[in-house]
C-alpha positions in Angstrom: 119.8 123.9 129.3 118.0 126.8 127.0 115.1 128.1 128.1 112.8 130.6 125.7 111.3 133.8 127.2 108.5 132.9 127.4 105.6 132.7 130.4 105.5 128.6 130.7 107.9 125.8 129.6 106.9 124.4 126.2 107.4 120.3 126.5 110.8 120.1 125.0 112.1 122.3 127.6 110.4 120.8 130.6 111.7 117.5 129.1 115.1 119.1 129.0 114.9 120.2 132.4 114.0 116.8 134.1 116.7 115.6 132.3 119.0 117.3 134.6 118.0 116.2 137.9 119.6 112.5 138.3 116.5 111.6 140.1 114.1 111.8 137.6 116.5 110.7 134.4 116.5 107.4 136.4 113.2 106.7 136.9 112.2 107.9 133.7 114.7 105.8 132.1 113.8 102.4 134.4 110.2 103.1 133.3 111.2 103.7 129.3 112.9 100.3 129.8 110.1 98.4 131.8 107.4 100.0 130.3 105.9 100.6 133.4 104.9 104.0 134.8 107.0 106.5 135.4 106.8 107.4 139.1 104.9 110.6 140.0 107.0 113.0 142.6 104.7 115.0 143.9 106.6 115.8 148.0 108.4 118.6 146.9 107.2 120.3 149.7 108.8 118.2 151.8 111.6 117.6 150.0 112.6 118.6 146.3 115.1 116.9 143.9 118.5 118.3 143.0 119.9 119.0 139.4 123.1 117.3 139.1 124.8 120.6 139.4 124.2 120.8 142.8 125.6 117.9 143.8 128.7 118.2 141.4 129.2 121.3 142.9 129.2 119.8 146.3 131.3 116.6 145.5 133.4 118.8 143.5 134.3 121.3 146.2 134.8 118.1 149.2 137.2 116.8 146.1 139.3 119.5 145.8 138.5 122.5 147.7 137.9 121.6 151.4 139.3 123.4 153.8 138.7 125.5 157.1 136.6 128.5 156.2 137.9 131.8 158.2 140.6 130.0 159.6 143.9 130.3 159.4 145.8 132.4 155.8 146.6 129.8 153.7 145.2 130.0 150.0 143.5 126.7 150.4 141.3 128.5 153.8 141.2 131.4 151.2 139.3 129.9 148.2 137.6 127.8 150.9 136.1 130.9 152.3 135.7 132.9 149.2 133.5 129.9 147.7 131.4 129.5 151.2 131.1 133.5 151.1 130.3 133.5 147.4 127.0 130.9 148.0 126.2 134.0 150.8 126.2 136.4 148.6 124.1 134.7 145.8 121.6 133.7 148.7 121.6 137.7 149.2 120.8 138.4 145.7 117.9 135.6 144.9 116.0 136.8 148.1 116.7 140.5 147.8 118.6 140.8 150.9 120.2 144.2 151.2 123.6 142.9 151.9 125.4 139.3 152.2 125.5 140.0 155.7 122.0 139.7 156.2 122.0 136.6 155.8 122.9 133.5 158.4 123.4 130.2 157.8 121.8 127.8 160.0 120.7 123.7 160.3 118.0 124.1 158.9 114.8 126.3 158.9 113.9 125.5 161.9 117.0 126.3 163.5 117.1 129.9 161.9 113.8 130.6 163.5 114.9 128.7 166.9 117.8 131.5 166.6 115.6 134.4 166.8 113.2 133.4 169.5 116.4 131.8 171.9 117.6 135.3 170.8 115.2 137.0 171.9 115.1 135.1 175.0 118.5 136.0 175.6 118.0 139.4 175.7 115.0 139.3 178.3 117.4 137.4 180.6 119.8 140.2 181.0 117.3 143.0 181.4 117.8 144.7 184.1 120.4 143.0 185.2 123.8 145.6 183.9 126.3 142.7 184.5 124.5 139.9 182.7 123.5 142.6 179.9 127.3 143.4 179.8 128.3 139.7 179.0 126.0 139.5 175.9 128.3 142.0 174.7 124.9 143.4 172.0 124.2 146.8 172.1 120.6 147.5 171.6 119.5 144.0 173.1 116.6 145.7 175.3 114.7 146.3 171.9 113.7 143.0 172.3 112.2 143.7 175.7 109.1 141.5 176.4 107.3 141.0 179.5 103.8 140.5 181.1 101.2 142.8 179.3 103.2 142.1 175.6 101.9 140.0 173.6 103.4 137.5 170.7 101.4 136.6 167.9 100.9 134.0 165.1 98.6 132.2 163.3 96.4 129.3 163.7 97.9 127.8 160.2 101.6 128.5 161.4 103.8 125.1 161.0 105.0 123.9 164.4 108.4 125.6 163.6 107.1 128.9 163.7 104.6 128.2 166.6 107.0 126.2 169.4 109.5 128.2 169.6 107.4 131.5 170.2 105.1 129.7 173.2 108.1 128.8 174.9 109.5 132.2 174.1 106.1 133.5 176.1 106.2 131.4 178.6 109.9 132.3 179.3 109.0 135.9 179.7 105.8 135.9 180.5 103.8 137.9 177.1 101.0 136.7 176.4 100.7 134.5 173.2 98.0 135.0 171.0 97.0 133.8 167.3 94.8 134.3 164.6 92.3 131.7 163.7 91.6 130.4 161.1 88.5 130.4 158.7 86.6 127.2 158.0 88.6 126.4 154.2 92.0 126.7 156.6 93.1 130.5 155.6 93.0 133.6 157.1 93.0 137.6 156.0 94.4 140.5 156.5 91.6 141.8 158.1 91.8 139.2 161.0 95.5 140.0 161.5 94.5 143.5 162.0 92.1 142.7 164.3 94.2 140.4 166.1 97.0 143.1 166.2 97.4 145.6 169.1 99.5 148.0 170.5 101.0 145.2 172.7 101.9 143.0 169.7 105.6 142.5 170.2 106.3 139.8 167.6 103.8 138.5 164.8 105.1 134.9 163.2 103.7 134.2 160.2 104.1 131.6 156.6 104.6 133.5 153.6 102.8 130.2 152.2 100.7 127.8 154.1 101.9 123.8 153.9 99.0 123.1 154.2 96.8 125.5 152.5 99.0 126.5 150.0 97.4 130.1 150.6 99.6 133.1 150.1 99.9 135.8 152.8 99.7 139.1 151.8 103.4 139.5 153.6 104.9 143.6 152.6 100.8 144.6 154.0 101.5 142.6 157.0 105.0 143.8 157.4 103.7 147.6 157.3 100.6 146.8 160.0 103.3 144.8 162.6 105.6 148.1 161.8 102.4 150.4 162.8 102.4 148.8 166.3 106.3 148.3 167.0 105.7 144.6 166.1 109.0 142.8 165.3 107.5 140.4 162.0 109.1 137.0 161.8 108.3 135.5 158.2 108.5 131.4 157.2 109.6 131.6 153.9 109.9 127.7 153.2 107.1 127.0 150.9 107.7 130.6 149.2 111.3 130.9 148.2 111.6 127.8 146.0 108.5 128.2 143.8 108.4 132.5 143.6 109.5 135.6 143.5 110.5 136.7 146.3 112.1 140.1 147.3 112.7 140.3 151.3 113.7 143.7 151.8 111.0 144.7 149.3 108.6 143.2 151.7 109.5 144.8 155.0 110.4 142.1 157.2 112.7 141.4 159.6 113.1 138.5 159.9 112.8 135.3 157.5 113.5 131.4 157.2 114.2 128.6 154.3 115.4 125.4 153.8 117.8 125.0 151.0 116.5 121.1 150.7 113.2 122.8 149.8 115.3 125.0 146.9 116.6 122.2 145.0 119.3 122.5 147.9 121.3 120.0 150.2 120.4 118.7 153.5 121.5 120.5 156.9 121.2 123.9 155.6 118.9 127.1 156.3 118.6 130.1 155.7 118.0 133.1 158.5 117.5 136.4 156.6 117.5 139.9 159.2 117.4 143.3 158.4 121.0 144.6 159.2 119.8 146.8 162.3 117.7 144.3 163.9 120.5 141.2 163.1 123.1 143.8 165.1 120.9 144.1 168.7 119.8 140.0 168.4 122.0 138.3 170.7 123.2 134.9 170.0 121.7 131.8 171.0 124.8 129.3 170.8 128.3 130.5 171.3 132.0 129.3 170.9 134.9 129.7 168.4 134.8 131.8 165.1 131.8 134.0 166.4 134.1 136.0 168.9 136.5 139.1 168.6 137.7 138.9 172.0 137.4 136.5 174.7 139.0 136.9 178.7 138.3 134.7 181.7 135.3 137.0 182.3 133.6 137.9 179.2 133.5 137.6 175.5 132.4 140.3 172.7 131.2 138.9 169.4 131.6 139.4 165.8 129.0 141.4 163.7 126.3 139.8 161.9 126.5 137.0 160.4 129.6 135.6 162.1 128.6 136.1 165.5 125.6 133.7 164.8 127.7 131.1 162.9 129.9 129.5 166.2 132.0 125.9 165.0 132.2 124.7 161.7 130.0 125.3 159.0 128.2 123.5 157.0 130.5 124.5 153.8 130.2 122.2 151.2 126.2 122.5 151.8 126.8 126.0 151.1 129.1 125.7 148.0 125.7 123.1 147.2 123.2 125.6 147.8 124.8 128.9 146.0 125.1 126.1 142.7 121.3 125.9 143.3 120.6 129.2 143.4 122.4 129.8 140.1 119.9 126.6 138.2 116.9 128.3 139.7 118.3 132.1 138.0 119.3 130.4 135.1 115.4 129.2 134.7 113.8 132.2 135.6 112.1 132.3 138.8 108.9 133.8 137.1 108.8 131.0 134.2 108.9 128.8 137.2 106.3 130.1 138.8 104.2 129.9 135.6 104.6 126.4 135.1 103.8 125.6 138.4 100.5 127.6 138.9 99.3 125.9 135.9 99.7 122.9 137.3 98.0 124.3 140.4 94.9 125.0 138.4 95.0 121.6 137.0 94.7 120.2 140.4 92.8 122.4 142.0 90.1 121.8 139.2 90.5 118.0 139.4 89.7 118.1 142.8 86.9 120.3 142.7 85.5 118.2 140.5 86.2 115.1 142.6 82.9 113.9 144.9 83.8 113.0 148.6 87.3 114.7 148.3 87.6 117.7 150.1 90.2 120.8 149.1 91.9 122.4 151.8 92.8 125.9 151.5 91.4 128.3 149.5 89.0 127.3 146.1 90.7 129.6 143.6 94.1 129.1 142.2 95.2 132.1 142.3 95.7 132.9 145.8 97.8 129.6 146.3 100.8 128.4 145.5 102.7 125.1 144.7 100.6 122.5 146.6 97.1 121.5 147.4 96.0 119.1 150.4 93.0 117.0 150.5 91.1 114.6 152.8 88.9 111.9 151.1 85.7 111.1 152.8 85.7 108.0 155.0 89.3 107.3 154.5 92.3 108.0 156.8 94.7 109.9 154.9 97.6 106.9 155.7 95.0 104.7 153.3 95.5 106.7 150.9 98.7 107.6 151.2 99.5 104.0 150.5 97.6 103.3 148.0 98.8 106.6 146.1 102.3 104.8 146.4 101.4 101.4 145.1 100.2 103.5 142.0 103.3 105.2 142.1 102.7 108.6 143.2 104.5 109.4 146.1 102.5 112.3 148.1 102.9 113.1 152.0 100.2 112.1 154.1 100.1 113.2 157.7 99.5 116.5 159.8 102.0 118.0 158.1 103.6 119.2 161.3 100.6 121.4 161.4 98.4 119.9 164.4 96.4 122.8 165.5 95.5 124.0 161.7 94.1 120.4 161.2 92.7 120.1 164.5 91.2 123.8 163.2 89.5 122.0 160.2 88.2 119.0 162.5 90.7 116.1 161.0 94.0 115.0 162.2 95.7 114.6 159.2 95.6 114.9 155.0 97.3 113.8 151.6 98.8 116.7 150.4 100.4 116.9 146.7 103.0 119.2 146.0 104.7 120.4 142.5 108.0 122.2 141.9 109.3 123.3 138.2 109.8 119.5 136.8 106.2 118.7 138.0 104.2 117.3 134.6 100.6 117.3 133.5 101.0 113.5 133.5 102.0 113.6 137.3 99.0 115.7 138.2 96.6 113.9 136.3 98.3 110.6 138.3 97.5 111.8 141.4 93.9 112.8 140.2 93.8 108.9 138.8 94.8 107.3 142.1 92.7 109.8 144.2 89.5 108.1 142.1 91.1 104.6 142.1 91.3 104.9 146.1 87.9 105.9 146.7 86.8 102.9 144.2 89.4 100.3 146.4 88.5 101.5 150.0 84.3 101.5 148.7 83.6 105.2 149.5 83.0 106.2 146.3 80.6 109.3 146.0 77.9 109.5 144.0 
């Protein structure tokens, strides 16, 4: 695959790309030899597809490479490791991590983020308490402190991964939690997190992107107002990572989450990112083997960062999977893709505007979102539509998007949303734009 430098993917090379994903050569091909027409993907916010490199990589490594990885000194464990290390290190790299160590593998994103706030409620169990702070065996735990009179913050738009686990966090240790609303299109500013921000503001959750919105947070400004007030920021990188630049340490959080199935990754895999100094006083949530240095009948001391978050056995060949898609996404140019896909953005964003009785979520202008764009079409449930999308062939997600309260917010209970990722076509938008018309004509709500 060749790609020019230039700002967007010229046809041949978008073509070119496609043709890499297994996915997507199939269905074109089926529809080449039907003549039917060709299926419009348009979930990759849910989900994205994977070039065939990825899961070569994968099958390759399960094939011939599998093995225990920090166990035992046999050269099989050793290129095991070095390979499951290697992915690490390239994670480190694509997200500007300051080090491989900064970064943690997890299930999922919503286990990285579950990590911190179980972390976090770790440490507030053993405060104090000099025995039961002894057996976490973390020095520096206590900065983590939280009690009545703190408070933990998020937002009204926050995806229910990075709003559950900091109410029960609250409720376990009794800070208050607070959020900031939202606005009536579904975003919010800087501004209101400064209002919302205090001297008491102990952690402040946030989405670098909205899954909803597609609105894009103005994070390193964020960062440097949480800093200001001693506020430990927590950053849901999901819908970010896969479609832009993005430079973590740059940014000044200190903590941050993907999904590598968003990233043209494999399933079971997430990504927890931490500042080195904050990674070294978070105890760990889960325990057992491989995350130890030392263990007696009365107490066990743990590895440094990352290990000592990693207990049992690791998803490896997911990792091997994932560094394979870091490398495609490099290879491509993370700006080029970001090019491409804001294009496509304005494409849709324009369709829709245009587009009686459908209503935009998020904000109007294309340039403050990113990669996706969520409607609601007047006097239709978004399920309706959602099927009718998919008897066109466009497959879309419909529902609240595991965002209840930001719905709720903007007085609906759920939405279509389309999404786009680098091998997202013209043709595929201007689908979705199609079937959105053809649904209001089928259902009779057709605006004037």
């Amino acid at each position: 695959m060749e790609i020019m430098p230039a700002d967007a993917f010229t046809p041949a090379e978008l073509a070119a790309l496609r043709r890499e994903f297994p996915y997507f050569a199939a269905h074109d091909a089926a529809a080449r030899d039907t003549g039917a027409a060709q299926s419009a993907y348009l979930d990759a916010a849910a989900t994205s597809q994977r070039p065939a490199r990825v899961l070569d990589a994968e099958r390759s490594f399960l094939e011939t490479a599998n093995a225990a990885v920090h166990r035992g000194t046999s050269g099989a464990v050793g290129a095991a490791t070095e390979a499951f290390e290697g992915a690490r290190a390239a994670v480190a790299r694509f997200v500007g991590a300051g080090a491989p160590e900064q970064i943690v593998w997890a299930e999922n994103a919503t286990d990285a983020l579950n990590l911190v706030a179980l972390g976090m409620a770790e440490a507030n169990a053993a405060l104090g308490d000099g025995a039961r702070a002894a057996q976490l065996g973390v020095p520096g735990s206590e900065r983590f402190a939280l009690g009545p009179g703190d408070e933990i913050l998020v937002t009204e738009a926050e995806h229910h991964a990075n709003l559950i686990p900091w109410q029960r966090l609250a409720a376990r240790t009794g800070a208050e939690f607070r959020y900031v609303p939202v606005r009536e299109d579904g975003t919010w500013t800087l501004d209101d997190a400064r209002e919302a921000l205090s001297g008491r503001t102990r952690v402040f959750a946030f989405a670098h992107v909205s899954n909803v919105t597609g609105a894009v947070s103005p994070v390193a400004e964020l960062a440097e107002l949480a800093r200001s007030v001693g506020a430990v920021t927590v950053l849901d990188a999901c819908q970010s990572v896969p479609h832009i630049p993005v430079d973590l340490g740059a940014l000044g959080v200190d903590f941050a989450a993907f999904s590598a199935h968003k990233a043209l990754g494999p399933n079971g895999l997430g990504v927890l990112y931490g500042r080195s100094e904050i990674l070294a006083a978070l105890p760990p949530a889960r325990t057992g083997g491989s995350a130890i240095t030392r263990v007696t009948m009365e107490r066990a001391e743990f590895m440094p960062p990352p290990l000592r978050f990693e207990p049992g056995t690791q998803p490896v060949s997911q990792a091997v999977g994932l560094g394979a898609a870091i490398a495609f996404l490099e290879e491509v140019g993370m700006s080029r893709a970001a090019a491409h896909e804001h294009a496509l953005i304005e494409r849709l964003v324009e369709g829709i505007a245009a587009m009686p009785g459908v209503r935009l979520l998020g904000p109007a202008d294309p340039a403050r979102r990113v990669a996706l764009a969520a409607v609601a079409v007047e006097g239709l449930h978004a399920h309706d539509v959602g099927q009718f999308l998919d008897e066109q062939g466009v497959l879309v997600r419909v529902g609240h998007h595991c965002a209840q309260p930001l719905h709720r917010a903007l007085g609906m209970a759920s939405s279509t949303r389309a999404s786009v990722h680098l091998t997202t076509t013209e043709d595929e938008v201007d689908r979705f734009l199609d079937a959105l018309r053809g649904a209001q004509r089928y259902f009779g709500v057709e605006a004037a």
